[in-house]
C-alpha positions as CSV (number, residue, x, y, z in Angstrom):
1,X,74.7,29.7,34.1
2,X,72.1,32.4,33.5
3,X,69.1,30.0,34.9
4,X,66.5,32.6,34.6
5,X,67.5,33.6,31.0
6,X,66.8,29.8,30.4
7,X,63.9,29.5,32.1
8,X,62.3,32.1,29.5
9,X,63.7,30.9,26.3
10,X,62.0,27.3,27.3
11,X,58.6,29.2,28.6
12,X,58.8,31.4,25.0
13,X,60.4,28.4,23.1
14,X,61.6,28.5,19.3
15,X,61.3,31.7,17.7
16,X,59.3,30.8,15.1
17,X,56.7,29.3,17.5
18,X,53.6,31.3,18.7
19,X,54.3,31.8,22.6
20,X,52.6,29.1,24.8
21,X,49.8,30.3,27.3
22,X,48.4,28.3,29.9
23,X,45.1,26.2,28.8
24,X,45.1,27.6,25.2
25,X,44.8,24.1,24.1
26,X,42.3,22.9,26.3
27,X,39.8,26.2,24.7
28,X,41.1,25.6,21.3
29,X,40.2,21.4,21.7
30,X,36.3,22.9,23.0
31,X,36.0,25.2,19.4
32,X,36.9,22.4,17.6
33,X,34.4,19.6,19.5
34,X,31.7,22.7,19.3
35,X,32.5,22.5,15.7
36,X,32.0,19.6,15.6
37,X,28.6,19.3,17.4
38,X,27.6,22.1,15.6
39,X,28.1,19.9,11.8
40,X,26.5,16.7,13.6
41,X,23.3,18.7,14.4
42,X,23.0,20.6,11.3
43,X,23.6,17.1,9.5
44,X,20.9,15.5,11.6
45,X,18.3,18.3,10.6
46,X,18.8,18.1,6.8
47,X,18.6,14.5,7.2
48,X,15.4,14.7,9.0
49,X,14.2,17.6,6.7
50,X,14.9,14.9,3.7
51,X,12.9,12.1,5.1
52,X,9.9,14.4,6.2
53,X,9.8,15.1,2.6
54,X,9.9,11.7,1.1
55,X,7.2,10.8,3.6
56,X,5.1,14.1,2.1
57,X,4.8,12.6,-1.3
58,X,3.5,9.4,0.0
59,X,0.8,11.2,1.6
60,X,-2.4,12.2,-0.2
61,X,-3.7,16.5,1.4
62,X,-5.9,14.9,3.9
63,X,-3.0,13.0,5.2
64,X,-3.7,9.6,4.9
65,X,-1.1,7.7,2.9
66,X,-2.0,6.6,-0.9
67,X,-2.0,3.5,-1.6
68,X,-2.5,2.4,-5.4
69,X,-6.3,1.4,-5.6
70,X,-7.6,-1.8,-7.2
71,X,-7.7,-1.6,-10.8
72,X,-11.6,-1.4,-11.3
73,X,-11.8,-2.5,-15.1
74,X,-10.2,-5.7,-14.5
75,X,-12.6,-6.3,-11.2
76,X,-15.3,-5.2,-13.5
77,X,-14.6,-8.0,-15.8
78,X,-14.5,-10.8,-13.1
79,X,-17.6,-10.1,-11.9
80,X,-19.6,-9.9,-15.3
81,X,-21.7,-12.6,-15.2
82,X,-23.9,-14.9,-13.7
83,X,-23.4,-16.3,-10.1
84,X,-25.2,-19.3,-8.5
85,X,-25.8,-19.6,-5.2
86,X,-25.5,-23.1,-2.9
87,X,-28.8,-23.9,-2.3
88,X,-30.5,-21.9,0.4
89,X,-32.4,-24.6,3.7
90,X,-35.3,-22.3,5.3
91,X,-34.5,-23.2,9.0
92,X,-30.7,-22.7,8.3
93,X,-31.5,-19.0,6.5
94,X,-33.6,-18.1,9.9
95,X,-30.8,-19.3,12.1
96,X,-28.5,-16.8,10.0
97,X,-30.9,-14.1,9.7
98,X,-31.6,-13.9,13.5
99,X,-27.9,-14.5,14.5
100,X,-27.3,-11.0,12.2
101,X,-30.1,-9.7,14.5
102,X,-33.1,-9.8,12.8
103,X,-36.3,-9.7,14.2
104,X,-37.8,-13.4,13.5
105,X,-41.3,-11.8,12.7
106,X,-39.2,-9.7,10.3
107,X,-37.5,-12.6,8.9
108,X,-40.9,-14.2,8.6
109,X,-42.4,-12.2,6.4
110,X,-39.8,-11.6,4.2
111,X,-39.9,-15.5,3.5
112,X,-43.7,-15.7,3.3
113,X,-43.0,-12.8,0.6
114,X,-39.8,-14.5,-0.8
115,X,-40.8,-18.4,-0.9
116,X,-37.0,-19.5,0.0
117,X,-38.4,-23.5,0.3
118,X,-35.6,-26.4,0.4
119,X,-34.0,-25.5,-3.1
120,X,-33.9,-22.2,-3.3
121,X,-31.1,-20.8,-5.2
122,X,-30.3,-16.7,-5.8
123,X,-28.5,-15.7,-9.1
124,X,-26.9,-12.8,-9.0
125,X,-25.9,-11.2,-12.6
126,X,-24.2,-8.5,-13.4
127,X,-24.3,-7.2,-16.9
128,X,-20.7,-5.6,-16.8
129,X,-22.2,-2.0,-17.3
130,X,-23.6,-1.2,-14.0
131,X,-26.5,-3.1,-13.4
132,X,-27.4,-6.1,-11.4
133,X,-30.5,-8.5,-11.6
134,X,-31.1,-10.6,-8.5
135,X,-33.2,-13.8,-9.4
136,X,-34.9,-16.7,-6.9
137,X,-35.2,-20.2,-8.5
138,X,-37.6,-22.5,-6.6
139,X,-40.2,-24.2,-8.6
140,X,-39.6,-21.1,-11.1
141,X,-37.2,-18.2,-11.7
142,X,-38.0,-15.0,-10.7
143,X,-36.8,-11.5,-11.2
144,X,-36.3,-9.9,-7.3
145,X,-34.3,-6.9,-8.1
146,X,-33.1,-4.8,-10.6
147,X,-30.6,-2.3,-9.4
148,X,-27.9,0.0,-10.6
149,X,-24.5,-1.2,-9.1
150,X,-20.8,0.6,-9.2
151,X,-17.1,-0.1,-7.8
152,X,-16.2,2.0,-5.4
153,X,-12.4,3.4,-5.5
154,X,-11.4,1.3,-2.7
155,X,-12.8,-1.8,-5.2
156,X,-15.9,-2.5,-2.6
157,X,-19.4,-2.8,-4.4
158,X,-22.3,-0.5,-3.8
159,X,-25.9,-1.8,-4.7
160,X,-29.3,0.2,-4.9
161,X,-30.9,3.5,-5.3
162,X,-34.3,4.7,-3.3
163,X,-32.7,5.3,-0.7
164,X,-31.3,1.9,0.3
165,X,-27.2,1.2,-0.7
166,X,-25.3,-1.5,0.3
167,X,-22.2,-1.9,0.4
168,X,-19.7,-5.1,0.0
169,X,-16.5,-6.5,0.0
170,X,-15.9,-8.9,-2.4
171,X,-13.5,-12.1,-3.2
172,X,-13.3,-14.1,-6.1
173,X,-11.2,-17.5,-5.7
174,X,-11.1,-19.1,-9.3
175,X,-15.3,-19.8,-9.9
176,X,-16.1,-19.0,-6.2
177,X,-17.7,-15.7,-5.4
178,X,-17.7,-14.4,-1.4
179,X,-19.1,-11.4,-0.3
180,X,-17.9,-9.7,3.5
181,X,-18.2,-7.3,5.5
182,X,-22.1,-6.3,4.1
183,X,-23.3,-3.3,5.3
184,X,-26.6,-0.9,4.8
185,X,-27.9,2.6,5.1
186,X,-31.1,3.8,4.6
187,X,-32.7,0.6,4.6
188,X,-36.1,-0.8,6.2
189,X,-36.2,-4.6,7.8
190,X,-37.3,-6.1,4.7
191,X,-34.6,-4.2,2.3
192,X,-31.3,-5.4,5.2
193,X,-32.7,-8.9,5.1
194,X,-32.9,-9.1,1.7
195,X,-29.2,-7.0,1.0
196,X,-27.9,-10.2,3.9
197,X,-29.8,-12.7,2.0
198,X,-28.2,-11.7,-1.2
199,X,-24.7,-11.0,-0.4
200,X,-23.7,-12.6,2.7
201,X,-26.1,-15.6,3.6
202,X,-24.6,-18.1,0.8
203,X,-21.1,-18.0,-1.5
204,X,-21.7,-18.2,-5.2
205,X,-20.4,-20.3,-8.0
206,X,-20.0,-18.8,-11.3
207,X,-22.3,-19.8,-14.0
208,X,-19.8,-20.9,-17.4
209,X,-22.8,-21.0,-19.7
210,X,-23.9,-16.8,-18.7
211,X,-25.7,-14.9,-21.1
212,X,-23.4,-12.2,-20.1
């Protein structure tokens, strides 16, 4: 028996095989995983390229993400009208007024100006067309203010002209009208107690029989 004519014919094996060499399998086995790898990371960056978009066209230029505003019209239309405050107690509005960190003297005069007694009540009406008219009822009703107002995009109002604007959140809850946070720029003592005494000492109860 010709052993070493054996030995070849099984190291060359059938004829219409390609000829085994040591550790081709093992390099052919790494193309295919570095194939692989190769479709898993490209996959992985279209993926991520993808969702970088869809997070673009939720973002406004500056980007901040949009959000749909408040529809202004319609918040327009809820506030139109005449509010009522709960009646206003002189000790209780100095309490508040100082707690906000007012000077007292400051507070003091604006209520030797004002009159706030035990009944005092503010009205607050707004005409629907950009102008509000704050009124004081004691013994009789008086005109305190008559100021241009607007919506802001975020749906916040923004009072005043001259220098002094405040600014408020708002919250209606059926006939109930809230006002907070309140803030002010470009106001003197007597203008930021007045913008806290009118937006953010008392809540406010619409007024059915409104002129407005």
């Amino acid at each position: 028996m010709d052993l070493e004519r054996i030995e070849r014919a099984l190291r060359d094996g059938p004829v219409d095989e390609p000829t085994y060499v040591a550790g081709a399998f093992r390099r052919a086995g790494r193309r295919r995983s570095t194939m692989l790898t190769s479709v898993a990371v490209g996959a992985a960056l279209v993926l991520g390229i993808v969702v970088g978009m869809s997070l673009d066209t939720l973002r406004s230029p500056s980007g901040d993400t949009v959000a749909p505003g408040p529809d202004l019209e319609a918040l327009n239309a809820e506030l139109a009208g005449l509010w009522l405050s709960d009646v206003i107690n002189r000790d209780r509005f100095v309490d508040f007024m100082v707690a906000r960190g007012h000077a007292e003297a400051d507070v003091d005069a604006f209520l030797d100006r004002g009159g706030v007694g035990t009944s005092t009540r503010f009205h607050l009406g707004f005409d629907g067309r950009g102008r509000l008219t704050v009124y004081e009822t004691t013994e009789n009703t008086d005109i305190l203010s008559d100021e241009p107002y607007e919506l802001l995009p975020d749906g916040r109002l923004m009072w005043g002209d001259a220098g002094c604007v405040v600014t408020a959140r708002f919250t209606i809850a059926g006939n109930r009208l809230t006002f907070e946070p309140v803030s002010s720029t470009g106001c003197d003592a007597d203008e930021r107690i007045a913008a806290d005494a009118f937006f953010n000492f008392r809540p406010y109860t619409f007024d059915p029989g409104s002129p407005y």
